[in-house]
C-alpha positions in Angstrom: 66.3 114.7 -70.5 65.7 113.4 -74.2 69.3 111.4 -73.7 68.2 109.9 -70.4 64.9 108.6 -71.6 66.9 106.8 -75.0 68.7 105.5 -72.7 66.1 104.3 -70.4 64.3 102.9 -73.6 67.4 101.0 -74.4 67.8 99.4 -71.1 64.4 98.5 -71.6 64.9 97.0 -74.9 68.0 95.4 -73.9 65.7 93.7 -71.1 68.1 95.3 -68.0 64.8 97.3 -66.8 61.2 95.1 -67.2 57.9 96.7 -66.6 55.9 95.1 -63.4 52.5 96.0 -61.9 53.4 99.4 -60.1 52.8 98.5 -56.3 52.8 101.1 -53.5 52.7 98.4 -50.9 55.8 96.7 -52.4 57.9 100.3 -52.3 56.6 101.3 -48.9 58.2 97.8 -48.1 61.6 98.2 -49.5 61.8 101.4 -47.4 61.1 99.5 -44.3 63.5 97.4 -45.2 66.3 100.0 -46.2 65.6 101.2 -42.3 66.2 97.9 -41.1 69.5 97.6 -42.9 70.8 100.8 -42.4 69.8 99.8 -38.1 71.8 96.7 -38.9 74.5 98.6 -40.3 74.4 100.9 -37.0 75.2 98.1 -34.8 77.6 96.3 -36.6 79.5 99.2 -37.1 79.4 100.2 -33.4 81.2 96.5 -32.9 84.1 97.0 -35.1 82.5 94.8 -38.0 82.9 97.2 -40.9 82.8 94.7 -43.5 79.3 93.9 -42.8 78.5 97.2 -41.8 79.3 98.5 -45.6 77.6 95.3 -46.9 74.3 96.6 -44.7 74.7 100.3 -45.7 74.7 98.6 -49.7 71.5 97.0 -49.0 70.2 99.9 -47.1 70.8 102.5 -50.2 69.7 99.4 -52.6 66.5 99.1 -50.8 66.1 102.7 -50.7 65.8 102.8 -54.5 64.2 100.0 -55.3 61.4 102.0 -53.0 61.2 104.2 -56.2 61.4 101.4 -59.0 58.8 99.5 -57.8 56.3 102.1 -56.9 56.8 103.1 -60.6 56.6 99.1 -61.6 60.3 98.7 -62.8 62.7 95.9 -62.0 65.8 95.8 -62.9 68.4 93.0 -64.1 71.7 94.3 -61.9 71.9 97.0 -59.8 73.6 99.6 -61.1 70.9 100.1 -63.4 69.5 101.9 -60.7 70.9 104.0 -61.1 70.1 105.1 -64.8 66.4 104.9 -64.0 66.7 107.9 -61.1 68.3 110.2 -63.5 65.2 110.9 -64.5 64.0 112.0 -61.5 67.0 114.1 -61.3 66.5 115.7 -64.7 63.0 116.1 -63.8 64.0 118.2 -60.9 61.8 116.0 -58.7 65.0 114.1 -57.0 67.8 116.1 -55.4 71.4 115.7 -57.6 72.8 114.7 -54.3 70.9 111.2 -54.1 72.4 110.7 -57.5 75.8 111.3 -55.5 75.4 109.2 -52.6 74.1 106.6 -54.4 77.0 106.5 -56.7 79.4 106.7 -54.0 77.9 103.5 -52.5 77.7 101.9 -55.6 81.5 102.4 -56.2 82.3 101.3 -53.0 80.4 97.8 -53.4 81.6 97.1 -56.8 85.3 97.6 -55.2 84.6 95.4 -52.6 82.8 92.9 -54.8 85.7 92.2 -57.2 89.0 93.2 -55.3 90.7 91.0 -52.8 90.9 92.4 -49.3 89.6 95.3 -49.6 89.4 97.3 -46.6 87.5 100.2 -45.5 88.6 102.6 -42.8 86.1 103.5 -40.1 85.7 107.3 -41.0 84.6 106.1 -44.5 82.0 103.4 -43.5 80.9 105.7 -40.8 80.5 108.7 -43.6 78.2 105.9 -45.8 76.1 105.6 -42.7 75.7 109.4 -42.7 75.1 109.8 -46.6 72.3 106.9 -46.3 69.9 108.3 -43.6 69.9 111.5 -46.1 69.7 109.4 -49.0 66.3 107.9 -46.9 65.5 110.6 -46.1 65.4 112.1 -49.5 63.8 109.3 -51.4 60.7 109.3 -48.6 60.4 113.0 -49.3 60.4 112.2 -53.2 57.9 109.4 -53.0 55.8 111.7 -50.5 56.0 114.1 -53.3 55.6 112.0 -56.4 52.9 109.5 -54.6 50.3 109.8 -57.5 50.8 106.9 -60.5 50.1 108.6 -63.4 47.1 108.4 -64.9 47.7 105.7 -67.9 49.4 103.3 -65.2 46.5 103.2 -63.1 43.6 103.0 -66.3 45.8 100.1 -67.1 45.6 98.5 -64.1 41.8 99.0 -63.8 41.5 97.6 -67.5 43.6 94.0 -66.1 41.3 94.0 -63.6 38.5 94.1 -65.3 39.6 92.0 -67.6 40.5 89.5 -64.4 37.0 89.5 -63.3 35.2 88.9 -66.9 37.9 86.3 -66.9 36.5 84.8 -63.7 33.4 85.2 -64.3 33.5 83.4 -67.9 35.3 80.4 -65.7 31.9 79.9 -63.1 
């Protein structure tokens, strides 16, 4: 764990990961939103277009984890540091290895797509990302359900900006 957190601190440093207000509303979003791509995905898939149907299931995983980043008040520079940040998790025990699977399966598959020409995908293996994203969903609502409370310096920091906010405002009238 000691290794993953140096290198968390370095992506930090390097400025790939930036540290937002943590927002509950903003992750339960993103997860809404990975539903609706993976529906998309679903019906695009069930009329031959499996192009955009692996283009939907990216965006469905992507939104799926972003779910966890920005509940925690990370965002990220490219995508794939994604995947970095949920090792954590993972190491933690508090994520199951298998998300870290799934998600690097999709991964692999977009960054193919994104810089070869023609790629194709057979239906079996679009098909099998559909699969491996409703249980990658599935896991990270279970994980955030689990993990829900900030910890305790993130949310006395927030109080203390908005306290500061409202002297601020109040200093103003």
């Amino acid at each position: 764990m000691v290794i993953n957190l140096d290198k968390i601190d370095d992506l930090y440093y390097q400025g790939h990961l930036k540290k937002v207000e943590p927002s509950p509303l903003k992750s339960a979003l993103s997860l809404k939103e990975a539903k609706i791509w993976l529906k998309e995905a679903e019906l695009t898939y069930d009329h031959g277009y499996y192009r955009s149907t692996r283009i939907s299931v990216y965006f469905a995983f992507l939104h799926a984890t972003r779910a966890v980043s920005l509940r925690d008040g990370v965002l990220e520079t490219e995508s794939h540091y994604l995947l970095d940040y949920l090792e954590k998790y993972i190491d933690e025990g508090t994520l199951k290895s298998e998300c870290m699977v799934m998600l690097n399966y999709m991964f692999d598959i977009h960054y193919q797509d994104q810089h070869h020409f023609q790629c194709t995908r057979n239906p079996q293996e679009i098909l099998q990302a559909i699969r491996y994203c409703h249980v990658f969903i599935k896991n990270i609502k279970v994980f955030l359900d689990k993990t829900n409370r900030l910890p305790k310096a993130v949310i006395k920091n927030a109080l203390r900006e908005k306290e500061l906010e409202r002297s601020e405002s109040i200093n103003k009238h």
